[in-house]
C-alpha positions in Angstrom: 16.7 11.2 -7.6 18.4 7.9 -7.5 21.8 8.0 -5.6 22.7 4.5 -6.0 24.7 2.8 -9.2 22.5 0.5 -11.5 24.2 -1.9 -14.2 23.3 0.4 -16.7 26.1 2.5 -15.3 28.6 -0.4 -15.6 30.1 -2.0 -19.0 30.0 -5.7 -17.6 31.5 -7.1 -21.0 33.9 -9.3 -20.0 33.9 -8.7 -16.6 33.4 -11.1 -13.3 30.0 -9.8 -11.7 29.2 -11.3 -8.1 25.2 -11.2 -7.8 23.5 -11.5 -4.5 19.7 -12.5 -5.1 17.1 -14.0 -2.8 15.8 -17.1 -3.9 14.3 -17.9 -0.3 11.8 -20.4 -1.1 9.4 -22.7 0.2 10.5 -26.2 0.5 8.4 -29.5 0.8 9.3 -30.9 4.4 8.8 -34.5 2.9 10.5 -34.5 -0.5 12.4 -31.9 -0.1 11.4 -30.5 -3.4 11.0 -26.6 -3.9 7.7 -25.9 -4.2 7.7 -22.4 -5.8 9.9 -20.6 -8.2 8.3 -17.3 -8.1 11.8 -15.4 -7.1 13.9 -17.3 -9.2 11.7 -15.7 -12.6 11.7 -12.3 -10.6 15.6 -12.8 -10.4 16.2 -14.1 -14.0 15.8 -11.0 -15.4 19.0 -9.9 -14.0 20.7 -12.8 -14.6 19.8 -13.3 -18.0 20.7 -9.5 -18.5 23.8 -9.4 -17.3 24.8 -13.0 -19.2 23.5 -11.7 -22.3 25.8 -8.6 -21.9 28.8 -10.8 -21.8 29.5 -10.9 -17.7 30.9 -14.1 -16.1 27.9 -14.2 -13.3 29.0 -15.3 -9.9 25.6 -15.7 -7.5 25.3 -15.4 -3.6 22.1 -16.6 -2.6 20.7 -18.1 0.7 18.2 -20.6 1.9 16.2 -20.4 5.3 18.6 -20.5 8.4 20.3 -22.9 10.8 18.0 -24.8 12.5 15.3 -24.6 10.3 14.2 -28.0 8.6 14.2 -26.3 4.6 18.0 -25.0 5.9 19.3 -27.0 2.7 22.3 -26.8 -0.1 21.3 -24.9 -3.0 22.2 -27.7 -6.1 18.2 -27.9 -6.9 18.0 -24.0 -6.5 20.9 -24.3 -9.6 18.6 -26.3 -11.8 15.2 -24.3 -10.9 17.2 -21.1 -11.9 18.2 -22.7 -14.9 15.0 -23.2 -16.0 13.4 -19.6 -14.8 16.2 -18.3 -16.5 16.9 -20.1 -19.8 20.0 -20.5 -19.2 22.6 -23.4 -18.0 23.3 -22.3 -14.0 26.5 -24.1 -12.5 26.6 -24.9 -9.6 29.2 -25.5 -6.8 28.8 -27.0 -3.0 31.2 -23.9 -1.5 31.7 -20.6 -1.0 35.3 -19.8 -1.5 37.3 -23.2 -1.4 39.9 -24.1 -3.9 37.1 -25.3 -6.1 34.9 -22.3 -5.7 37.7 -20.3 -6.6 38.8 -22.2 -9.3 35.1 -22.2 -11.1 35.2 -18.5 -10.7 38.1 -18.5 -12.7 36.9 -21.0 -15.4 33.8 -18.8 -15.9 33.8 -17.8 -19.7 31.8 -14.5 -20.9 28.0 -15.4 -20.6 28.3 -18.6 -18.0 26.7 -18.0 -14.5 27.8 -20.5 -11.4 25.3 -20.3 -8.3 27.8 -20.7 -5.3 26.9 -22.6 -2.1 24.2 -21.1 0.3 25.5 -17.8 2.2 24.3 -18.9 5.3 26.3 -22.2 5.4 28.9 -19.3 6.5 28.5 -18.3 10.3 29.9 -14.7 9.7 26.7 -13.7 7.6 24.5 -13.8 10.6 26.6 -11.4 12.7 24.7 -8.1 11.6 27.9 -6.0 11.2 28.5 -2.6 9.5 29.7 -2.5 6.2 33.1 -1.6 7.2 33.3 -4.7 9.7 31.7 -6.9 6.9 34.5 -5.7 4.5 37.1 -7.5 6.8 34.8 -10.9 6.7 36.5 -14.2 5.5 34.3 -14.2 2.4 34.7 -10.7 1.3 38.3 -11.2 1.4 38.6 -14.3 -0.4 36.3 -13.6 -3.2 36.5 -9.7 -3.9 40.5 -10.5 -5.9 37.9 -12.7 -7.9 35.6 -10.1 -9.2 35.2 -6.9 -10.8 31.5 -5.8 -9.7 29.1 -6.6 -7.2 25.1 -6.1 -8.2 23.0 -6.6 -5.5 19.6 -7.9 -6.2 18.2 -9.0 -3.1 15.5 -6.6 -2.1 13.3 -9.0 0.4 16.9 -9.0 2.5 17.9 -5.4 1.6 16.6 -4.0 5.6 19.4 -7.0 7.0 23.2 -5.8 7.3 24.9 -9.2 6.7 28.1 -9.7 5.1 27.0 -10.7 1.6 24.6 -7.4 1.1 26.6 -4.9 2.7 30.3 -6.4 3.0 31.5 -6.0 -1.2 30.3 -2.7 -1.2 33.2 -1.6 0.2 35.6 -3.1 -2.0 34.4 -3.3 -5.2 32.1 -1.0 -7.5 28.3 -1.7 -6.8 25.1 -1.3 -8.2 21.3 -2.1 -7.7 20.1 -5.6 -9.4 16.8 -4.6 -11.8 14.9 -6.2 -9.0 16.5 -4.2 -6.3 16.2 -0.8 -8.5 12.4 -1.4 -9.1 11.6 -2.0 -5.9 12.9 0.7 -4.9 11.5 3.5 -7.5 8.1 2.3 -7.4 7.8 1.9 -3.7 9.6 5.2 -3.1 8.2 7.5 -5.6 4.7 6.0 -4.6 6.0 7.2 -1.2 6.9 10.7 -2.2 4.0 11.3 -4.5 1.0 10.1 -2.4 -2.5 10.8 -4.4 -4.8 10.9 -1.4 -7.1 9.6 0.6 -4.3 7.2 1.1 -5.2 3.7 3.0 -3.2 1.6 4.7 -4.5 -2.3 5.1 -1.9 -3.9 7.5 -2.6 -7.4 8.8 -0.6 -10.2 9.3 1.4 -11.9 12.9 4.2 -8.8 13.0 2.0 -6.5 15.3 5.4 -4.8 15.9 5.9 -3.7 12.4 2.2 -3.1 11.3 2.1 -0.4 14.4 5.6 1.0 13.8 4.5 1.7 10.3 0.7 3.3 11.6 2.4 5.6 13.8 5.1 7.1 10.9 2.1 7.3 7.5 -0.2 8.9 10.0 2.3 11.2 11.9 3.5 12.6 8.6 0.4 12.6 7.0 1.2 9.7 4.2 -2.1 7.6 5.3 -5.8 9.0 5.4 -6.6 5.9 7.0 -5.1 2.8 8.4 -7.2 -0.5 8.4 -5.9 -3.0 11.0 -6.2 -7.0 10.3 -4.7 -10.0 11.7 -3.3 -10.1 15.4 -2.3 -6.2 15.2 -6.2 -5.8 15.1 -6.6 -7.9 18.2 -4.0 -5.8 19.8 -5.9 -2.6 18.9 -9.4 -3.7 19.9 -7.6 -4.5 23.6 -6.4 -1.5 23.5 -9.5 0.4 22.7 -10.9 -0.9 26.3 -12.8 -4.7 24.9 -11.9 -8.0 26.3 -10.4 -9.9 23.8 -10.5 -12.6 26.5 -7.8 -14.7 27.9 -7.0 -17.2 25.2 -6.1 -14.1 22.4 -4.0 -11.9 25.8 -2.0 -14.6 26.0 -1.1 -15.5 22.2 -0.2 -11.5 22.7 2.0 -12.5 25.5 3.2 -15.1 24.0 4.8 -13.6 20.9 6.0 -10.6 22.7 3.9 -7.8 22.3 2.3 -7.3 25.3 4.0 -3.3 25.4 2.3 -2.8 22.3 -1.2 -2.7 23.9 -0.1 0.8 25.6 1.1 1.6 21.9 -1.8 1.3 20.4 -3.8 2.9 23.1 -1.7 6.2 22.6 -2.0 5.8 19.0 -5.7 5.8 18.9 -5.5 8.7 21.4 -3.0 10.6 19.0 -4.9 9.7 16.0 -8.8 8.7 16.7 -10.5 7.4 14.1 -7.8 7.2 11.4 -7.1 4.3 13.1 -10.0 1.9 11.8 -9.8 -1.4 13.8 -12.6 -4.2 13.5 -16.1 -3.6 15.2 -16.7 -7.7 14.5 -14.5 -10.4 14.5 -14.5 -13.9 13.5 -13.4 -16.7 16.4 -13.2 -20.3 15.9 -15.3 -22.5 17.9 -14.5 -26.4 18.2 -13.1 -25.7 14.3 -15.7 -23.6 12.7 -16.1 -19.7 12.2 -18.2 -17.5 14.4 -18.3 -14.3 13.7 -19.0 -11.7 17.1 -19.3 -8.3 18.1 -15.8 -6.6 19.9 -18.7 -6.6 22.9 -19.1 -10.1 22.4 -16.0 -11.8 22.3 -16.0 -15.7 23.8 -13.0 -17.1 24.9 -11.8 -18.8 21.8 -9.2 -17.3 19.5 -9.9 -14.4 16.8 -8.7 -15.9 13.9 -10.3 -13.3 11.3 -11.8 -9.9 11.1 -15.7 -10.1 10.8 -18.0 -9.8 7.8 -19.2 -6.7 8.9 -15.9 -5.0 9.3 -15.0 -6.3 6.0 -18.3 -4.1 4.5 -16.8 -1.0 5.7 -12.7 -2.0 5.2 -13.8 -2.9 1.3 -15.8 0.4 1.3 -12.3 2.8 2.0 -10.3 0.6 0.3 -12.3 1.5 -3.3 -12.6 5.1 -2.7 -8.8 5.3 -2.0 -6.6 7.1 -4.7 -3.3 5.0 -3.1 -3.6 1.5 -1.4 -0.7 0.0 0.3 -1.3 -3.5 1.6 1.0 -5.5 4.1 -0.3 -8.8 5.8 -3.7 -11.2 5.8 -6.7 -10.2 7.6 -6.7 -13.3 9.2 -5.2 -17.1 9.2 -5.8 -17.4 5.5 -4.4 -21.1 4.9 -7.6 -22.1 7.0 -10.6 -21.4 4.2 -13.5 -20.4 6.8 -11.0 -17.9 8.0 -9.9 -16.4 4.4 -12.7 -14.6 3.6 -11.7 -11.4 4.4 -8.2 -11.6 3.8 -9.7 -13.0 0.2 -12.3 -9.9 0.4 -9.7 -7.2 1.0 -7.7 -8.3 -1.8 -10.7 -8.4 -4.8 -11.6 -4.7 -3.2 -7.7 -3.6 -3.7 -8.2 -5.3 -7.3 -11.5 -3.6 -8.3 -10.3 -0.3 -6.8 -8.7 2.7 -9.0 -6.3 3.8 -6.4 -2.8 2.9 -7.1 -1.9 -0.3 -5.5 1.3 -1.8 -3.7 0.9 -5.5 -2.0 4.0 -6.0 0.3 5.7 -9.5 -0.1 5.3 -12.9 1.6 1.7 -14.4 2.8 -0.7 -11.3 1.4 1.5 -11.7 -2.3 1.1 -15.2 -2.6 -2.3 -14.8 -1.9 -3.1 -12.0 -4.5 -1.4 -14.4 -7.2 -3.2 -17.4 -5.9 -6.0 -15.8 -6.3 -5.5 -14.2 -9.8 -5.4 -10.9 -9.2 -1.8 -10.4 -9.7 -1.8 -8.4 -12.7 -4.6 -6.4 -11.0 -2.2 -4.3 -9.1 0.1 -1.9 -9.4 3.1 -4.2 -7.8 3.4 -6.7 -5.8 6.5 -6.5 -3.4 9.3 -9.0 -3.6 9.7 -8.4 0.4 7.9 -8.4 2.9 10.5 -7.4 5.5 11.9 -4.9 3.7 8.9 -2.9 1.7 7.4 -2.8 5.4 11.0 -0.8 6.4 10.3 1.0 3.8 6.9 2.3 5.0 7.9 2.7 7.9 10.8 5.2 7.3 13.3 3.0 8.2 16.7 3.5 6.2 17.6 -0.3 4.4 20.8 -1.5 5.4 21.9 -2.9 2.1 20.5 -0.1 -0.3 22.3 2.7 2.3 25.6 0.3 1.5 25.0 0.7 -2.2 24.3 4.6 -1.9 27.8 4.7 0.2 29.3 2.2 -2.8 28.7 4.9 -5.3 30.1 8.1 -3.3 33.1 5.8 -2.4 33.9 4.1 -5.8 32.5 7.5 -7.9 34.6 9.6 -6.3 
Protein backbone atom coordinates (compact mmCIF):
# COMPACT_ATOMS: atom_id res chain seq x y z
CA UNK A 1 0.00 0.00 0.00
CA UNK A 2 1.73 3.09 -0.94
CA UNK A 3 1.12 6.03 1.67
CA UNK A 4 3.19 8.58 -0.01
CA UNK A 5 2.04 11.21 -2.99
CA UNK A 6 3.61 10.40 -6.50
CA UNK A 7 3.39 13.08 -9.49
CA UNK A 8 0.78 11.19 -10.93
CA UNK A 9 -1.34 12.58 -8.05
CA UNK A 10 -0.36 16.19 -8.91
CA UNK A 11 -1.46 18.31 -12.20
CA UNK A 12 2.00 20.06 -12.52
CA UNK A 13 0.77 22.09 -15.75
CA UNK A 14 1.82 25.25 -15.20
CA UNK A 15 3.12 24.93 -11.97
CA UNK A 16 6.65 25.68 -10.27
CA UNK A 17 7.99 22.06 -9.12
CA UNK A 18 11.24 22.08 -6.80
CA UNK A 19 13.03 18.64 -7.54
CA UNK A 20 15.69 17.29 -5.24
CA UNK A 21 17.79 14.55 -7.04
CA UNK A 22 21.16 13.03 -6.39
CA UNK A 23 23.54 13.48 -8.89
CA UNK A 24 26.57 12.58 -6.55
CA UNK A 25 29.10 11.67 -8.85
CA UNK A 26 32.53 10.71 -9.34
CA UNK A 27 34.84 13.47 -10.28
CA UNK A 28 38.41 13.28 -11.85
CA UNK A 29 40.85 14.70 -9.11
CA UNK A 30 43.11 16.12 -12.04
CA UNK A 31 40.66 17.65 -14.62
CA UNK A 32 38.08 18.00 -12.68
CA UNK A 33 35.80 16.40 -15.20
CA UNK A 34 32.80 14.13 -14.13
CA UNK A 35 33.55 10.91 -14.91
CA UNK A 36 30.20 9.12 -14.87
CA UNK A 37 26.68 10.09 -15.63
CA UNK A 38 24.87 7.11 -14.50
CA UNK A 39 22.46 9.14 -12.01
CA UNK A 40 21.94 11.96 -14.15
CA UNK A 41 20.03 9.25 -16.93
CA UNK A 42 18.45 7.51 -13.79
CA UNK A 43 17.20 11.09 -12.85
CA UNK A 44 16.16 12.33 -16.36
CA UNK A 45 13.31 10.44 -16.39
CA UNK A 46 11.77 12.58 -13.90
CA UNK A 47 12.93 15.55 -15.21
CA UNK A 48 12.05 15.03 -18.70
CA UNK A 49 8.54 13.95 -17.31
CA UNK A 50 7.64 16.54 -15.42
CA UNK A 51 9.04 19.25 -18.31
CA UNK A 52 7.13 17.46 -20.78
CA UNK A 53 3.96 17.91 -18.56
CA UNK A 54 4.34 21.61 -18.69
CA UNK A 55 6.10 22.22 -15.01
CA UNK A 56 8.67 25.02 -14.58
CA UNK A 57 11.46 22.53 -12.94
CA UNK A 58 13.44 24.01 -10.10
CA UNK A 59 16.47 21.28 -9.02
CA UNK A 60 18.20 20.82 -5.63
CA UNK A 61 21.09 18.63 -6.03
CA UNK A 62 24.43 18.17 -4.17
CA UNK A 63 27.97 17.25 -4.77
CA UNK A 64 30.34 15.45 -2.20
CA UNK A 65 30.87 17.57 1.05
CA UNK A 66 33.11 20.21 2.54
CA UNK A 67 36.42 19.20 2.65
CA UNK A 68 36.32 16.75 0.18
CA UNK A 69 38.57 17.48 -3.00
CA UNK A 70 35.30 16.72 -5.80
CA UNK A 71 33.31 19.35 -3.18
CA UNK A 72 32.74 21.46 -6.50
CA UNK A 73 29.88 23.99 -8.04
CA UNK A 74 27.42 22.11 -10.07
CA UNK A 75 27.70 24.32 -13.75
CA UNK A 76 29.18 21.00 -15.45
CA UNK A 77 26.49 18.86 -13.59
CA UNK A 78 23.93 21.45 -15.70
CA UNK A 79 25.39 20.55 -19.02
CA UNK A 80 25.80 16.62 -18.25
CA UNK A 81 22.08 16.67 -17.23
CA UNK A 82 21.33 18.44 -20.33
CA UNK A 83 22.58 15.85 -22.29
CA UNK A 84 21.12 12.67 -20.12
CA UNK A 85 18.09 14.48 -20.27
CA UNK A 86 17.56 15.92 -23.78
CA UNK A 87 16.80 18.82 -22.63
CA UNK A 88 18.45 22.55 -22.22
CA UNK A 89 19.25 22.63 -18.13
CA UNK A 90 19.90 26.25 -16.74
CA UNK A 91 21.91 26.77 -14.46
CA UNK A 92 22.60 29.23 -11.65
CA UNK A 93 25.72 29.68 -9.05
CA UNK A 94 23.09 30.12 -5.86
CA UNK A 95 20.67 28.97 -3.96
CA UNK A 96 18.18 31.68 -3.07
CA UNK A 97 19.99 35.14 -3.95
CA UNK A 98 18.26 37.76 -5.92
CA UNK A 99 19.35 35.96 -9.02
CA UNK A 100 18.23 32.64 -7.97
CA UNK A 101 15.05 34.00 -7.16
CA UNK A 102 14.71 35.95 -10.11
CA UNK A 103 15.43 32.76 -12.57
CA UNK A 104 12.82 31.01 -10.63
CA UNK A 105 10.56 33.46 -11.70
CA UNK A 106 11.63 33.66 -15.39
CA UNK A 107 11.07 29.88 -15.69
CA UNK A 108 8.48 29.40 -18.56
CA UNK A 109 6.23 26.06 -18.70
CA UNK A 110 8.78 23.18 -19.76
CA UNK A 111 12.32 25.02 -18.78
CA UNK A 112 14.28 23.39 -15.89
CA UNK A 113 17.18 25.54 -13.92
CA UNK A 114 19.68 23.33 -11.73
CA UNK A 115 20.35 25.62 -8.71
CA UNK A 116 23.72 25.85 -6.98
CA UNK A 117 24.89 22.73 -4.84
CA UNK A 118 22.80 22.24 -1.53
CA UNK A 119 25.70 21.69 0.43
CA UNK A 120 27.35 25.09 -0.40
CA UNK A 121 24.58 25.87 2.44
CA UNK A 122 25.80 25.02 6.11
CA UNK A 123 22.16 24.42 7.42
CA UNK A 124 21.78 21.14 5.28
CA UNK A 125 24.34 19.33 7.26
CA UNK A 126 22.67 19.86 10.61
CA UNK A 127 20.39 16.57 10.62
CA UNK A 128 17.18 18.29 11.92
CA UNK A 129 13.58 17.09 11.99
CA UNK A 130 11.38 18.09 9.43
CA UNK A 131 9.67 20.58 11.59
CA UNK A 132 13.12 22.28 12.49
CA UNK A 133 14.16 22.02 8.75
CA UNK A 134 10.87 23.85 7.79
CA UNK A 135 12.19 26.97 9.72
CA UNK A 136 15.74 26.76 7.60
CA UNK A 137 16.85 29.85 5.59
CA UNK A 138 16.27 27.95 2.37
CA UNK A 139 12.93 26.54 2.95
CA UNK A 140 11.83 29.96 3.76
CA UNK A 141 13.18 31.71 0.95
CA UNK A 142 12.32 29.42 -1.75
CA UNK A 143 8.91 27.64 -0.67
CA UNK A 144 6.73 31.49 -1.80
CA UNK A 145 8.58 30.36 -5.10
CA UNK A 146 7.02 27.09 -5.73
CA UNK A 147 4.02 25.10 -5.83
CA UNK A 148 5.28 21.35 -5.36
CA UNK A 149 8.10 19.69 -4.11
CA UNK A 150 9.03 15.94 -5.77
CA UNK A 151 11.74 14.41 -4.12
CA UNK A 152 13.77 12.10 -6.14
CA UNK A 153 16.76 11.42 -4.19
CA UNK A 154 16.60 7.86 -3.04
CA UNK A 155 20.59 7.22 -2.41
CA UNK A 156 20.05 10.27 0.28
CA UNK A 157 16.47 9.39 1.34
CA UNK A 158 17.96 7.54 5.01
CA UNK A 159 19.60 11.45 5.69
CA UNK A 160 17.28 14.17 7.44
CA UNK A 161 18.76 17.33 5.85
CA UNK A 162 16.96 20.31 5.03
CA UNK A 163 16.50 19.87 1.35
CA UNK A 164 14.81 16.22 1.66
CA UNK A 165 12.83 16.67 4.67
CA UNK A 166 12.48 20.60 5.20
CA UNK A 167 9.64 21.38 2.02
CA UNK A 168 7.59 18.71 3.07
CA UNK A 169 6.30 20.66 5.49
CA UNK A 170 5.23 23.50 3.51
CA UNK A 171 4.35 22.61 0.32
CA UNK A 172 2.51 19.43 -1.25
CA UNK A 173 5.02 16.54 -1.84
CA UNK A 174 5.46 13.62 -3.74
CA UNK A 175 7.97 10.73 -4.57
CA UNK A 176 10.32 11.44 -7.85
CA UNK A 177 9.78 8.06 -10.27
CA UNK A 178 13.19 7.21 -9.03
CA UNK A 179 12.31 7.59 -5.41
CA UNK A 180 8.83 5.57 -5.98
CA UNK A 181 10.66 2.70 -7.70
CA UNK A 182 12.99 2.26 -5.40
CA UNK A 183 10.85 1.98 -3.03
CA UNK A 184 8.13 -0.65 -4.47
CA UNK A 185 10.57 -2.92 -5.77
CA UNK A 186 12.77 -3.01 -2.70
CA UNK A 187 9.80 -3.11 -0.45
CA UNK A 188 7.45 -5.54 -1.95
CA UNK A 189 10.59 -7.73 -2.62
CA UNK A 190 10.77 -7.23 1.25
CA UNK A 191 7.27 -8.23 2.05
CA UNK A 192 6.95 -11.00 -0.47
CA UNK A 193 10.23 -12.99 0.16
CA UNK A 194 10.27 -16.40 -2.24
CA UNK A 195 12.62 -18.47 -0.14
CA UNK A 196 15.59 -19.83 0.53
CA UNK A 197 16.50 -16.17 0.65
CA UNK A 198 20.37 -15.13 0.58
CA UNK A 199 21.93 -12.35 1.67
CA UNK A 200 25.63 -11.60 0.07
CA UNK A 201 26.92 -8.52 2.11
CA UNK A 202 30.49 -7.37 1.63
CA UNK A 203 31.98 -4.24 1.43
CA UNK A 204 34.13 -1.64 4.31
CA UNK A 205 30.57 -0.77 6.44
CA UNK A 206 31.00 -3.88 8.87
CA UNK A 207 28.54 -1.80 10.95
CA UNK A 208 25.70 -1.89 8.52
CA UNK A 209 26.34 -5.40 6.88
CA UNK A 210 25.93 -6.86 10.64
CA UNK A 211 22.96 -4.57 11.55
CA UNK A 212 21.19 -5.80 8.51
CA UNK A 213 22.33 -9.92 9.37
CA UNK A 214 20.91 -9.66 12.71
CA UNK A 215 17.16 -8.01 11.47
CA UNK A 216 16.70 -10.64 7.87
CA UNK A 217 17.69 -13.54 10.15
CA UNK A 218 15.75 -12.53 13.39
CA UNK A 219 12.58 -12.17 11.43
CA UNK A 220 13.15 -14.80 9.24
CA UNK A 221 13.70 -12.66 5.80
CA UNK A 222 17.20 -14.49 5.06
CA UNK A 223 17.84 -18.41 4.82
CA UNK A 224 21.32 -17.54 4.69
CA UNK A 225 23.70 -14.67 5.01
CA UNK A 226 27.07 -14.87 3.08
CA UNK A 227 29.66 -12.43 4.64
CA UNK A 228 32.50 -10.68 2.21
CA UNK A 229 34.75 -7.88 2.55
CA UNK A 230 36.05 -6.62 6.05
CA UNK A 231 32.60 -7.70 7.83
CA UNK A 232 33.93 -11.34 6.91
CA UNK A 233 37.21 -10.63 8.60
CA UNK A 234 35.26 -9.41 11.58
CA UNK A 235 33.25 -12.63 11.64
CA UNK A 236 36.11 -15.17 11.18
CA UNK A 237 37.66 -13.16 14.55
CA UNK A 238 34.88 -13.69 16.03
CA UNK A 239 34.40 -17.28 15.38
CA UNK A 240 37.77 -17.87 17.53
CA UNK A 241 40.76 -17.56 14.35
CA UNK A 242 43.50 -15.15 14.40
CA UNK A 243 43.09 -12.88 11.72
CA UNK A 244 46.48 -11.60 12.94
CA UNK A 245 47.53 -8.23 13.97
CA UNK A 246 47.82 -6.28 10.72
CA UNK A 247 43.72 -7.11 9.83
CA UNK A 248 42.73 -6.34 14.22
CA UNK A 249 44.05 -3.28 13.78
CA UNK A 250 42.49 -2.01 10.35
CA UNK A 251 39.31 -3.25 12.66
CA UNK A 252 40.44 -0.93 15.19
CA UNK A 253 41.22 1.43 13.15
CA UNK A 254 37.86 2.14 11.45
CA UNK A 255 35.89 1.63 14.58
CA UNK A 256 34.52 -1.57 14.83
CA UNK A 257 36.36 -3.26 17.27
CA UNK A 258 32.56 -3.84 19.47
CA UNK A 259 31.42 -5.44 16.55
CA UNK A 260 33.70 -8.56 17.19
CA UNK A 261 31.38 -9.39 20.36
CA UNK A 262 28.48 -8.73 17.82
CA UNK A 263 29.20 -11.07 15.66
CA UNK A 264 30.17 -13.60 18.19
CA UNK A 265 26.55 -13.45 19.60
CA UNK A 266 25.25 -13.49 16.29
CA UNK A 267 26.81 -16.73 15.26
CA UNK A 268 25.76 -18.06 18.70
CA UNK A 269 22.05 -16.82 18.03
CA UNK A 270 22.07 -18.04 14.55
CA UNK A 271 24.90 -20.79 13.76
CA UNK A 272 25.37 -21.69 10.50
CA UNK A 273 23.01 -19.22 8.72
CA UNK A 274 25.70 -17.16 9.17
CA UNK A 275 28.13 -18.51 6.32
CA UNK A 276 31.55 -16.64 6.78
CA UNK A 277 34.79 -17.62 4.64
CA UNK A 278 36.59 -20.98 5.46
CA UNK A 279 39.63 -19.41 3.01
CA UNK A 280 40.73 -16.16 2.40
CA UNK A 281 42.85 -14.38 0.13
CA UNK A 282 45.93 -11.99 1.63
CA UNK A 283 48.30 -10.04 -0.17
CA UNK A 284 51.84 -10.79 0.05
CA UNK A 285 54.58 -8.10 -1.08
CA UNK A 286 51.57 -7.20 -3.84
CA UNK A 287 50.39 -10.57 -4.99
CA UNK A 288 47.27 -12.84 -3.92
CA UNK A 289 47.66 -15.75 -1.59
CA UNK A 290 44.91 -17.43 -0.89
CA UNK A 291 44.91 -19.38 3.02
CA UNK A 292 42.99 -21.33 5.25
CA UNK A 293 41.08 -19.17 8.34
CA UNK A 294 43.79 -21.79 10.31
CA UNK A 295 46.42 -20.33 8.26
CA UNK A 296 46.24 -16.72 8.21
CA UNK A 297 49.94 -14.81 7.88
CA UNK A 298 50.21 -11.46 8.99
CA UNK A 299 49.52 -9.63 5.91
CA UNK A 300 46.08 -8.10 5.17
CA UNK A 301 42.92 -10.20 3.88
CA UNK A 302 42.05 -8.33 1.04
CA UNK A 303 39.51 -11.02 -0.54
CA UNK A 304 37.55 -14.05 0.34
CA UNK A 305 39.20 -17.33 -0.98
CA UNK A 306 38.54 -19.43 -4.06
CA UNK A 307 37.25 -22.09 -2.11
CA UNK A 308 34.72 -20.10 -0.15
CA UNK A 309 33.71 -18.66 -3.39
CA UNK A 310 32.70 -22.54 -4.63
CA UNK A 311 30.34 -22.88 -1.94
CA UNK A 312 28.99 -18.78 -1.72
CA UNK A 313 28.34 -19.23 -5.77
CA UNK A 314 26.71 -22.68 -4.86
CA UNK A 315 23.69 -20.86 -2.35
CA UNK A 316 23.65 -18.07 -4.32
CA UNK A 317 22.09 -20.21 -7.56
CA UNK A 318 19.75 -22.27 -5.61
CA UNK A 319 18.31 -19.12 -3.96
CA UNK A 320 14.67 -18.10 -4.99
CA UNK A 321 15.62 -14.17 -3.73
CA UNK A 322 19.26 -12.69 -3.76
CA UNK A 323 19.90 -9.44 -2.16
CA UNK A 324 23.45 -8.20 -2.65
CA UNK A 325 25.19 -5.23 -0.78
CA UNK A 326 29.00 -4.64 -0.98
CA UNK A 327 32.31 -6.40 -2.84
CA UNK A 328 33.79 -9.49 -1.63
CA UNK A 329 36.92 -7.93 -1.55
CA UNK A 330 39.09 -4.72 -2.71
CA UNK A 331 37.86 -5.10 -6.23
CA UNK A 332 39.69 -1.98 -7.95
CA UNK A 333 42.87 -4.28 -7.38
CA UNK A 334 42.27 -7.23 -10.24
CA UNK A 335 44.06 -10.22 -8.25
CA UNK A 336 41.70 -9.33 -5.59
CA UNK A 337 38.33 -9.09 -7.75
CA UNK A 338 37.79 -12.49 -8.44
CA UNK A 339 35.32 -13.14 -6.14
CA UNK A 340 33.58 -10.07 -5.88
CA UNK A 341 33.58 -10.64 -9.93
CA UNK A 342 32.49 -14.47 -9.17
CA UNK A 343 29.60 -13.63 -6.82
CA UNK A 344 28.23 -11.23 -9.25
CA UNK A 345 28.19 -13.79 -12.63
CA UNK A 346 26.54 -16.42 -9.91
CA UNK A 347 23.71 -13.61 -8.96
CA UNK A 348 23.50 -13.16 -12.89
CA UNK A 349 23.15 -16.90 -13.93
CA UNK A 350 20.85 -17.57 -10.84
CA UNK A 351 16.84 -17.64 -11.11
CA UNK A 352 16.20 -16.11 -7.84
CA UNK A 353 15.04 -12.66 -7.90
CA UNK A 354 17.83 -10.32 -7.62
CA UNK A 355 18.43 -6.78 -5.88
CA UNK A 356 22.24 -5.22 -6.11
CA UNK A 357 22.36 -2.35 -3.57
CA UNK A 358 24.01 0.88 -4.96
CA UNK A 359 27.63 2.30 -5.01
CA UNK A 360 31.00 -0.12 -5.47
CA UNK A 361 28.97 -3.68 -6.01
CA UNK A 362 26.52 -1.65 -8.85
CA UNK A 363 29.23 -0.20 -10.66
CA UNK A 364 30.67 -3.34 -10.66
CA UNK A 365 27.70 -5.39 -12.00
CA UNK A 366 27.39 -2.74 -14.93
CA UNK A 367 31.07 -2.80 -15.49
CA UNK A 368 30.91 -6.05 -15.88
CA UNK A 369 27.78 -6.36 -18.18
CA UNK A 370 25.52 -7.92 -16.25
CA UNK A 371 23.37 -5.06 -15.53
CA UNK A 372 20.41 -6.11 -17.38
CA UNK A 373 20.90 -9.54 -15.65
CA UNK A 374 19.22 -8.47 -12.55
CA UNK A 375 16.26 -7.73 -11.30
CA UNK A 376 17.41 -4.04 -10.10
CA UNK A 377 20.23 -2.48 -9.31
CA UNK A 378 19.84 0.13 -6.36
CA UNK A 379 20.40 3.75 -6.85
CA UNK A 380 21.76 3.82 -3.02
CA UNK A 381 23.74 2.27 -1.30
CA UNK A 382 23.17 3.96 2.02
CA UNK A 383 19.76 3.89 1.85
CA UNK A 384 18.56 0.39 0.16
CA UNK A 385 20.92 -1.08 3.08
CA UNK A 386 18.40 1.08 5.68
CA UNK A 387 16.05 -0.46 3.97
CA UNK A 388 17.17 -4.02 4.81
CA UNK A 389 17.81 -3.35 7.75
CA UNK A 390 14.42 -2.13 8.95
CA UNK A 391 15.40 1.13 9.43
CA UNK A 392 12.53 3.84 8.74
CA UNK A 393 14.10 6.49 5.80
CA UNK A 394 14.09 9.86 6.98
CA UNK A 395 13.11 11.55 3.77
CA UNK A 396 10.41 8.92 2.52
CA UNK A 397 8.74 9.11 6.42
CA UNK A 398 8.74 13.11 5.56
CA UNK A 399 6.95 12.48 2.33
CA UNK A 400 4.36 9.87 4.05
CA UNK A 401 3.90 12.83 6.81
CA UNK A 402 3.58 15.45 3.49
CA UNK A 403 0.60 13.50 2.35
CA UNK A 404 -1.47 13.12 5.75
CA UNK A 405 -0.65 16.86 6.28
CA UNK A 406 -1.33 18.43 2.84
CA UNK A 407 -4.27 15.53 2.05
CA UNK A 408 -6.03 16.25 4.85
Amino acid sequence: MVNFNTIDDFDVNDKTVLVRIDINSPVDPHSGIILDDTRMKLHAETIKELSLKGAKTVILAHQSRPGKDDFTPLKQHAEVLSNAVGLDVKYVDSLFSSTAKESILALEPGQILLLENVRFFSEEQLKRSPEEEATSVLVQQLTPLVDLFVNDAFAAAHRSQTSLVGFTRTVPSAAGRVMEKELTVIGNALENVQHPCVFALGGMKADDSIMVTENVLENGTADYVLVSGLVANIFIWAAGYDIKSINKEFIEARGYLDMVDKCKELIERFGDKIVYPKDVAVSVLGDRADVTIENIPNASIFDIGRESLITYAKIIREAKSIFANGPAGVFENPKFAICTEDIIHAIASSDGFSIIGGGHIAAATVNLGYGDKMDHISSGGGASINMLAGKPLAAVEALKDSKELFDN
